[in-house]
DRENDO-713029 format. One record per residue (C-alpha): residue number from 1; z, y, x. Coordinates in Angstrom, 2 decimals. Layout:
<rovo k="NUM" Z="Z" Y="Y" X="X"/>
...
# end
This chain:
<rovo k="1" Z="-19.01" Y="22.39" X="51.54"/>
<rovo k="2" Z="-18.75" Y="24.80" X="48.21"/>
<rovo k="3" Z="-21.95" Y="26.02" X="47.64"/>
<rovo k="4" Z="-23.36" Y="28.33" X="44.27"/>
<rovo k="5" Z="-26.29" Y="27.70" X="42.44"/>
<rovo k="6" Z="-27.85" Y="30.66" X="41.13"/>
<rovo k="7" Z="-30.44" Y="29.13" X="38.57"/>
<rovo k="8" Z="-31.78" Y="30.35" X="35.30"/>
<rovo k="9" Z="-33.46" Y="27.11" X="34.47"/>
<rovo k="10" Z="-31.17" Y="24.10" X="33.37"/>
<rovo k="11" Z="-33.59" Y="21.73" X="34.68"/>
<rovo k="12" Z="-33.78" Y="23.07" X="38.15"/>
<rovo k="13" Z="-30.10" Y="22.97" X="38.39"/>
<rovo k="14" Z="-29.93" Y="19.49" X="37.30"/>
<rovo k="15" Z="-32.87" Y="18.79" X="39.83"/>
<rovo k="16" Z="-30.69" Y="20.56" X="42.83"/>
<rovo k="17" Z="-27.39" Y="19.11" X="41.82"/>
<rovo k="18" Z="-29.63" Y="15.78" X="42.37"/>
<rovo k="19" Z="-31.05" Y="16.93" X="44.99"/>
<rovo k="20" Z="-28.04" Y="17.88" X="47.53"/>
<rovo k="21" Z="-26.16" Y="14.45" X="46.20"/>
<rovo k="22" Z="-28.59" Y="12.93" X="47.86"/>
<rovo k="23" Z="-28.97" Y="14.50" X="51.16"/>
<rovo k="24" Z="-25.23" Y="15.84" X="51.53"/>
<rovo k="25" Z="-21.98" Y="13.99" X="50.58"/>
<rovo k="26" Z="-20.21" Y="16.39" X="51.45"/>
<rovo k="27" Z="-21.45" Y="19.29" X="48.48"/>
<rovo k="28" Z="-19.50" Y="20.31" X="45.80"/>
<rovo k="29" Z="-21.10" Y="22.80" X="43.63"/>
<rovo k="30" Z="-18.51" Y="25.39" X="42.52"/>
<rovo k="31" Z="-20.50" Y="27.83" X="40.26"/>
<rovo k="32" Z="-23.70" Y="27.55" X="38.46"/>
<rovo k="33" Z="-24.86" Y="31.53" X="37.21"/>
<rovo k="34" Z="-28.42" Y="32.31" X="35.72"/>
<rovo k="35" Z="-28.62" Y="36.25" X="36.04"/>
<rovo k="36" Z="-27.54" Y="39.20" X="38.27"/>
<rovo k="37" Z="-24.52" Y="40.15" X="36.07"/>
<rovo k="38" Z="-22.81" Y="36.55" X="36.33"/>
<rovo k="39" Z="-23.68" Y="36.24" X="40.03"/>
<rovo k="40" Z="-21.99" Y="39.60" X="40.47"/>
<rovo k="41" Z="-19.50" Y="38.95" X="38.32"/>
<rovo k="42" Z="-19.01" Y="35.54" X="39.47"/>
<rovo k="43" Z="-18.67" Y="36.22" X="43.26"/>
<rovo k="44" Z="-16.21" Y="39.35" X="42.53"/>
<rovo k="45" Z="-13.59" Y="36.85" X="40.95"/>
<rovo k="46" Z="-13.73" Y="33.31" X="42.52"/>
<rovo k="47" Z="-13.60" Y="32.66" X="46.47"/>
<rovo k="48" Z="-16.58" Y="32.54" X="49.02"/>
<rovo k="49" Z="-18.86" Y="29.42" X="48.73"/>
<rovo k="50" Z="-19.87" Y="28.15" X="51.84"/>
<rovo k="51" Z="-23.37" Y="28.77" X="50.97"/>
<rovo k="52" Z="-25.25" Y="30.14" X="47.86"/>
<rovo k="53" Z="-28.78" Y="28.55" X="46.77"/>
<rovo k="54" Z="-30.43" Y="31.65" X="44.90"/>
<rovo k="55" Z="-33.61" Y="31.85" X="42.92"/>
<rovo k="56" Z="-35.32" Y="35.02" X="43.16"/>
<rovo k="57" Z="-36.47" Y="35.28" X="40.04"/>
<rovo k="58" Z="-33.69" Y="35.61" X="37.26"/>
<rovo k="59" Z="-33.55" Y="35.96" X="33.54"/>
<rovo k="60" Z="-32.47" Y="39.76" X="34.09"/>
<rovo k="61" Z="-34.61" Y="40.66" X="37.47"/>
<rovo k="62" Z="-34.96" Y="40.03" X="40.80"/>
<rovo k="63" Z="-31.96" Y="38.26" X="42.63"/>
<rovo k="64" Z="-32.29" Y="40.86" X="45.43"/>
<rovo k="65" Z="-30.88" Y="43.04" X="43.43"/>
<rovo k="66" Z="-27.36" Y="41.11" X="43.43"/>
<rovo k="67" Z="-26.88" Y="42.10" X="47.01"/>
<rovo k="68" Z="-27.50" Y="45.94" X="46.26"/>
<rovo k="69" Z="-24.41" Y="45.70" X="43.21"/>
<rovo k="70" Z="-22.14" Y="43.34" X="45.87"/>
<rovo k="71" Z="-21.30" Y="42.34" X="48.91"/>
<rovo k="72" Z="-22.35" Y="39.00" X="49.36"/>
<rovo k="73" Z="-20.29" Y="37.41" X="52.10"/>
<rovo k="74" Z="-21.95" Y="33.91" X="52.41"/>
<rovo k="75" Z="-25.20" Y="32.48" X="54.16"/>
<rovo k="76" Z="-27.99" Y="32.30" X="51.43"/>
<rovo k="77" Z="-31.06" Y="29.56" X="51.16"/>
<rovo k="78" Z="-33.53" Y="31.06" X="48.38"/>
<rovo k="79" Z="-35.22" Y="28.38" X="46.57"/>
<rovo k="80" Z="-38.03" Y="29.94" X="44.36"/>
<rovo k="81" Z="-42.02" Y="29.45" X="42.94"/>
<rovo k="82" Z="-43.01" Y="32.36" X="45.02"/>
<rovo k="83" Z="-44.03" Y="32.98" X="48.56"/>
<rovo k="84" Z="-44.70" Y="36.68" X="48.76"/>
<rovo k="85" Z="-41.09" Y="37.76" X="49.04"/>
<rovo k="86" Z="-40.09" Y="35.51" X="52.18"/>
<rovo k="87" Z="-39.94" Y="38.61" X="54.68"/>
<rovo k="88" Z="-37.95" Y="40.43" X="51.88"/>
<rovo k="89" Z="-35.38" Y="37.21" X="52.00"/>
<rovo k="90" Z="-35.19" Y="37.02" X="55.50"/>
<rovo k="91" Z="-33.86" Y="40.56" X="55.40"/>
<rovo k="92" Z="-30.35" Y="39.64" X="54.04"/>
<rovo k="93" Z="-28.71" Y="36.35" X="54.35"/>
<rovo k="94" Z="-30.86" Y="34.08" X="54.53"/>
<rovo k="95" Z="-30.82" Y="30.92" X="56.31"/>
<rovo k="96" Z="-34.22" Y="29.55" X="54.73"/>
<rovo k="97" Z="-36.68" Y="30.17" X="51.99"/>
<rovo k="98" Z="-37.46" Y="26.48" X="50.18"/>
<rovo k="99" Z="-40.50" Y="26.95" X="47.36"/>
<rovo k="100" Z="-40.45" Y="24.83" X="44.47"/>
<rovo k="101" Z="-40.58" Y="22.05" X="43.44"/>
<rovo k="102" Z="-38.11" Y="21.40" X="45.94"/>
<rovo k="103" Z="-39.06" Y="18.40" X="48.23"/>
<rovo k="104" Z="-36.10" Y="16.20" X="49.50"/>
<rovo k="105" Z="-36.86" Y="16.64" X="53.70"/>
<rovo k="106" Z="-37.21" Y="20.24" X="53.28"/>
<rovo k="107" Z="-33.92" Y="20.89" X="51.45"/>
<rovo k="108" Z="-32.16" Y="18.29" X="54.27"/>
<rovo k="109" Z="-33.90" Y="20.67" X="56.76"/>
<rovo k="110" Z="-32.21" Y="23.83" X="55.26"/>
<rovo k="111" Z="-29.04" Y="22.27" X="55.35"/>
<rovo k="112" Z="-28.85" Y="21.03" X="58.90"/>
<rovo k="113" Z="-30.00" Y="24.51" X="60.06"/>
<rovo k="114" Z="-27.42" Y="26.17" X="57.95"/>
<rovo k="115" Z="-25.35" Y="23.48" X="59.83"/>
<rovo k="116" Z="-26.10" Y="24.63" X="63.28"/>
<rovo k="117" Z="-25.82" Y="28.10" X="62.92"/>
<rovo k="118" Z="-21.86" Y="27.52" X="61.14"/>
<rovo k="119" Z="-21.45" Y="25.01" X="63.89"/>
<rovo k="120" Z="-22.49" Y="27.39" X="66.71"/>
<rovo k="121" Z="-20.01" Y="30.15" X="65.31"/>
<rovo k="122" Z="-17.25" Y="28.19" X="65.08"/>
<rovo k="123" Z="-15.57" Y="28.68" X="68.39"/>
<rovo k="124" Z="-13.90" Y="31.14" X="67.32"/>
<rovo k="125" Z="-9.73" Y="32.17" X="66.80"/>
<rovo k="126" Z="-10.31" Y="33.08" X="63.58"/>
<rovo k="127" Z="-12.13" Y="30.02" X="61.56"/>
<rovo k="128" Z="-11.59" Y="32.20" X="57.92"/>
<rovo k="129" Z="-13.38" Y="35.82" X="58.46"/>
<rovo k="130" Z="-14.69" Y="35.95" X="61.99"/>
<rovo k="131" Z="-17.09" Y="32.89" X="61.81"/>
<rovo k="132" Z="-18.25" Y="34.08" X="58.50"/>
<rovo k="133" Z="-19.16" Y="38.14" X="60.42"/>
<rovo k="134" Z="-20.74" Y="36.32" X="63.16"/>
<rovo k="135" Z="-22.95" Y="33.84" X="61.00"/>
<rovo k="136" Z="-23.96" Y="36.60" X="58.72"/>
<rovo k="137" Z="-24.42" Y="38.79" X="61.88"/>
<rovo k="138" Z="-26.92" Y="36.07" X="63.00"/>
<rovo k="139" Z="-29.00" Y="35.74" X="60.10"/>
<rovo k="140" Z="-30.08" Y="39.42" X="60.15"/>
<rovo k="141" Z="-32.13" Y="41.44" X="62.28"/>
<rovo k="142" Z="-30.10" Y="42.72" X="65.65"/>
<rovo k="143" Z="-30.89" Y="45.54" X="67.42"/>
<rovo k="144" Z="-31.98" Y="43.90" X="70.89"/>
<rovo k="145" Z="-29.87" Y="46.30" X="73.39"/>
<rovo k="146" Z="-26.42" Y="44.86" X="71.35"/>
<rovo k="147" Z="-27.83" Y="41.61" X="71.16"/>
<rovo k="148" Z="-28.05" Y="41.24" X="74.85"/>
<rovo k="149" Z="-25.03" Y="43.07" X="75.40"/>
<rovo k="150" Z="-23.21" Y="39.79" X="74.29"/>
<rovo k="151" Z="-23.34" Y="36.38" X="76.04"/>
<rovo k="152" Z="-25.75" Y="34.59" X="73.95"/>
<rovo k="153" Z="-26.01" Y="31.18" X="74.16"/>
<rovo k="154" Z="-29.40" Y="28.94" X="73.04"/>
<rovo k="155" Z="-30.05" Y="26.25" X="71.22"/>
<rovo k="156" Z="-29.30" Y="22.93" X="72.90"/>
<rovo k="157" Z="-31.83" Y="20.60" X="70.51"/>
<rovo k="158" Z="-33.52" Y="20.49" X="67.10"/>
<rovo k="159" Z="-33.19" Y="18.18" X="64.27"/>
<rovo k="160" Z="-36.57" Y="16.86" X="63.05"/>
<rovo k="161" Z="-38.31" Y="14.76" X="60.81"/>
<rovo k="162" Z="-39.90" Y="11.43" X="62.33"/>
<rovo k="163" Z="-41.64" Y="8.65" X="60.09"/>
<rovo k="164" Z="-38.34" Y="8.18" X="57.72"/>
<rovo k="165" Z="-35.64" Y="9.62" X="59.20"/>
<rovo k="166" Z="-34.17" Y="12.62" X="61.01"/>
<rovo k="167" Z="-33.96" Y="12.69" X="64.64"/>
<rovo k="168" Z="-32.64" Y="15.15" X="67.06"/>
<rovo k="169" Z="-34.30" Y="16.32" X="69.90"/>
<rovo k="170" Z="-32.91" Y="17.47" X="73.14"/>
<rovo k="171" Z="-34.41" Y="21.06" X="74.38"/>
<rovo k="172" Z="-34.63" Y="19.76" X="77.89"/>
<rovo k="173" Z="-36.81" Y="16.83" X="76.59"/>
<rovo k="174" Z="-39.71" Y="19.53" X="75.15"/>
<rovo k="175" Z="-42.33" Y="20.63" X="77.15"/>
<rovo k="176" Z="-43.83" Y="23.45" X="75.01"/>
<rovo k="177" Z="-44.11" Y="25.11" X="71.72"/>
<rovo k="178" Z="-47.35" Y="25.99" X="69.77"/>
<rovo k="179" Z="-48.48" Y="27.36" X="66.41"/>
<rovo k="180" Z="-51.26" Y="26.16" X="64.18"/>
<rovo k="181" Z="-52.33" Y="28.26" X="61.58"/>
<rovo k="182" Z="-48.52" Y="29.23" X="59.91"/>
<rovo k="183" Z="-47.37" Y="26.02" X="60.67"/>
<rovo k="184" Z="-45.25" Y="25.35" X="64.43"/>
<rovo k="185" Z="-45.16" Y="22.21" X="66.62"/>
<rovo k="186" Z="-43.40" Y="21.37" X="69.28"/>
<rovo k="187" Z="-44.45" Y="18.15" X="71.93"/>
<rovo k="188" Z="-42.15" Y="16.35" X="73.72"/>
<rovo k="189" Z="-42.82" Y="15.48" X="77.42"/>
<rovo k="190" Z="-42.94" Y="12.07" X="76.42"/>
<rovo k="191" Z="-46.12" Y="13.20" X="74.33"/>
<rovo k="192" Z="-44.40" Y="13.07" X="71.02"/>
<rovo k="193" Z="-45.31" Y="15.91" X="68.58"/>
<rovo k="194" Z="-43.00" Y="17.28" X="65.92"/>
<rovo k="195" Z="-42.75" Y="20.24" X="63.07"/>
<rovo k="196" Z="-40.13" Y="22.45" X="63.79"/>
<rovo k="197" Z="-39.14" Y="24.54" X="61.10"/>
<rovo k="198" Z="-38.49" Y="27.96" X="62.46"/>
<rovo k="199" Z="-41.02" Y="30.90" X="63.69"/>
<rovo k="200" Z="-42.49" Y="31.86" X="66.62"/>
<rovo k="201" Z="-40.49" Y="34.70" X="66.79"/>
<rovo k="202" Z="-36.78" Y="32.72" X="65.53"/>
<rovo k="203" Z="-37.85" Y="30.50" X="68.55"/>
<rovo k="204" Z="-38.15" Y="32.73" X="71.16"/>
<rovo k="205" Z="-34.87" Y="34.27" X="70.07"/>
<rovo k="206" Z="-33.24" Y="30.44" X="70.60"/>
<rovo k="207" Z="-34.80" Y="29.72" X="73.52"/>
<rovo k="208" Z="-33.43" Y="30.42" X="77.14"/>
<rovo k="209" Z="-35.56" Y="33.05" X="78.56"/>
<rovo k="210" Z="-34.84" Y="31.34" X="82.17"/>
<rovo k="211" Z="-36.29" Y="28.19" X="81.31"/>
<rovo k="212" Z="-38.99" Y="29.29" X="78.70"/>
<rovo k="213" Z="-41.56" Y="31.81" X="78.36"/>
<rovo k="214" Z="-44.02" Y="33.24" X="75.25"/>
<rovo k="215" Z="-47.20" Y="33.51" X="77.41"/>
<rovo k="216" Z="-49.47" Y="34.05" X="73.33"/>
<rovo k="217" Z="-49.05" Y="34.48" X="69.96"/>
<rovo k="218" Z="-49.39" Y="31.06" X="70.08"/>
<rovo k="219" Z="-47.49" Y="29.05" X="72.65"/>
<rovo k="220" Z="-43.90" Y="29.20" X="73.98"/>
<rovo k="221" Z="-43.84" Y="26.97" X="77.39"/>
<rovo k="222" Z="-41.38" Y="25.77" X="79.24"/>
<rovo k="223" Z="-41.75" Y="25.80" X="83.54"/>
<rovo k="224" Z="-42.26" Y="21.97" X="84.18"/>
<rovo k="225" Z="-45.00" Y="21.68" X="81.41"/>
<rovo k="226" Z="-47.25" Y="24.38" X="83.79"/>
<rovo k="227" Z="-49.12" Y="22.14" X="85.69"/>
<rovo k="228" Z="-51.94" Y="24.24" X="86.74"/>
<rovo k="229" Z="-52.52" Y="28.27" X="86.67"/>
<rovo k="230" Z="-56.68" Y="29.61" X="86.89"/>
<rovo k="231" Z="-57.14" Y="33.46" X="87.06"/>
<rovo k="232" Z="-59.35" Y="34.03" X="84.01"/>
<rovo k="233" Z="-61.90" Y="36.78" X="82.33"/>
<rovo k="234" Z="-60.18" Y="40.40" X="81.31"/>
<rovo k="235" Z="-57.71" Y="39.87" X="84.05"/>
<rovo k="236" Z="-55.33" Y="36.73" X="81.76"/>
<rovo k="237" Z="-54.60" Y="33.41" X="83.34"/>
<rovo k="238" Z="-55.67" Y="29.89" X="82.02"/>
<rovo k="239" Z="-52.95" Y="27.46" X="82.12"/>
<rovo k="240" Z="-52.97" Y="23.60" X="82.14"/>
<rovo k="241" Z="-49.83" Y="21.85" X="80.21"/>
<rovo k="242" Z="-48.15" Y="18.55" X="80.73"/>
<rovo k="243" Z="-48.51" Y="17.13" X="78.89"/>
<rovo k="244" Z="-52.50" Y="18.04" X="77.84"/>
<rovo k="245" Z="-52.72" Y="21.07" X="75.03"/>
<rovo k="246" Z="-53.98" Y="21.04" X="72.17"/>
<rovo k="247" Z="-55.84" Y="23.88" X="72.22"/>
<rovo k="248" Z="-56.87" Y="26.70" X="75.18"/>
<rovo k="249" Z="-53.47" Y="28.27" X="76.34"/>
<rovo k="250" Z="-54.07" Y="31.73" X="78.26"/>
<rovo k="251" Z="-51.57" Y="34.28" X="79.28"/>
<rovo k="252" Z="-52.34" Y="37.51" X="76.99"/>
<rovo k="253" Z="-52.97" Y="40.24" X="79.18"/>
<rovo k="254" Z="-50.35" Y="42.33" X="79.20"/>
<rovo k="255" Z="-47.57" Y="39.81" X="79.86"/>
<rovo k="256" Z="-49.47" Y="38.41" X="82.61"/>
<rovo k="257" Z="-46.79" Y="40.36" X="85.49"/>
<rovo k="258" Z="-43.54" Y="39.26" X="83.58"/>
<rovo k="259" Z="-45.15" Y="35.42" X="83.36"/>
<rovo k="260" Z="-46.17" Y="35.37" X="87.50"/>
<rovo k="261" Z="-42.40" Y="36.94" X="87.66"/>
<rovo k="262" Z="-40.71" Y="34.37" X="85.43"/>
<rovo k="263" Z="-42.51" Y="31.33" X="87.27"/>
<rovo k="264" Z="-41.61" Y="32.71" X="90.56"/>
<rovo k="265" Z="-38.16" Y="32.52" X="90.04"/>
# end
């Protein structure tokens, strides 16, 4: 895998070059720019990386600015000090947003989700510039009527962190989704409970909408974890999980009919 590093600090590079030894054999880092005119410059004359690592602030301005001079035709995971631009990133290539000082599991979690989205558009005729439309195309915001207009096929299991290690986890073995504060869980209908690094919203997008349903803000369930359904106050339902919630799940109001619809099926 050829990735870029767009740094402007020679100790963060050497940190990242480190770094992605360690949790990717398989990286060789073909470039190494520290402002918008060598990234510019750089991707105009030497092939497509794989996948670009880009800091947003540069030694001549902010990185998003690259995209505005080029076209940038790879997947990009910003790695930066600051938080406040994350929607901003997640409006052109990006496949995550890591905040320094880089920790080890997060940057392994980057790269198996870049992973399984090149994986998933890989069944393709054309390996060279079709996968690379589609995984682009899937890293931006789709208009829903086109979106559905295609065959879309859902995520089949998440890799995760547990005690030392990465483990993946089978879709069919998780009974529901829930959010605490800005960070998401998922349990297991074993009981197990993992982070998941994705939003509420990137996980309702991967999810079968068959098997799975966003009843709050909050939870994502899946039919076998309802075990129990009480009509509740202001007309929303009270649900019991399998296994036992965390927290109070109730069916927001106005997604009450779709939910009665969904489990009916």
């Amino acid at each position: 895998m050829n990735v870029l590093l767009v740094e402007d600090e020679p100790l963060a590079v050497k940190k990242l070059e480190r770094l992605l030894s360690e949790v990717a054999f398989d990286v060789k880092v073909t470039g190494v720019t520290g402002s918008i005119r060598a990234t510019v410059e750089w991707l105009e004359s030497n092939p497509v990386p794989d996948l670009i690592f880009l800091d947003i602030e540069l030694s001549d301005g902010q990185s998003f600015e690259i995209f505005q001079r080029t076209r940038v035709n790879c997947p990009v995971i910003f790695v930066t000090s600051y938080d406040e631009f994350a929607l901003q990133a997640f409006k052109v290539n990006s496949v995550d947003y890591l905040l320094k000082p880089v920790q080890k599991e997060d940057l392994a979690n980057a790269i198996a989700k870049f992973r399984d989205l090149k994986t998933h558009y890989t069944r393709t005729a054309n390996p060279v510039s079709s996968n690379i439309e589609q995984l682009l195309l899937s890293l931006v915001h789709q208009n829903p009527a086109s979106a559905e207009a295609d065959k879309k096929e859902y995520r089949k299991r998440f890799l995760v962190k547990h005690l030392q290690k990465m483990i993946s986890v089978e879709v069919s073995d998780i009974a529901y989704f829930w959010s605490e504060g800005r960070v998401n869980f998922f349990k297991t209908r074993a009981g197990q409970k993992h982070l998941v690094e994705y939003t509420m919203e990137e996980l309702e997008s991967m999810l079968d909408p068959a098997d799975w349903f966003r009843v709050s803000r909050q939870f994502i369930v899946s039919v076998p974890s309802v075990a129990e359904i009480h009509p509740y106050f202001n007309n929303r339902l009270k649900l019991h999980l399998l296994p036992k919630e965390p927290e109070e799940v109730t069916v927001s109001r106005d997604r009450v009919a779709d939910f009665k619809v969904w489990m009916g099926k």
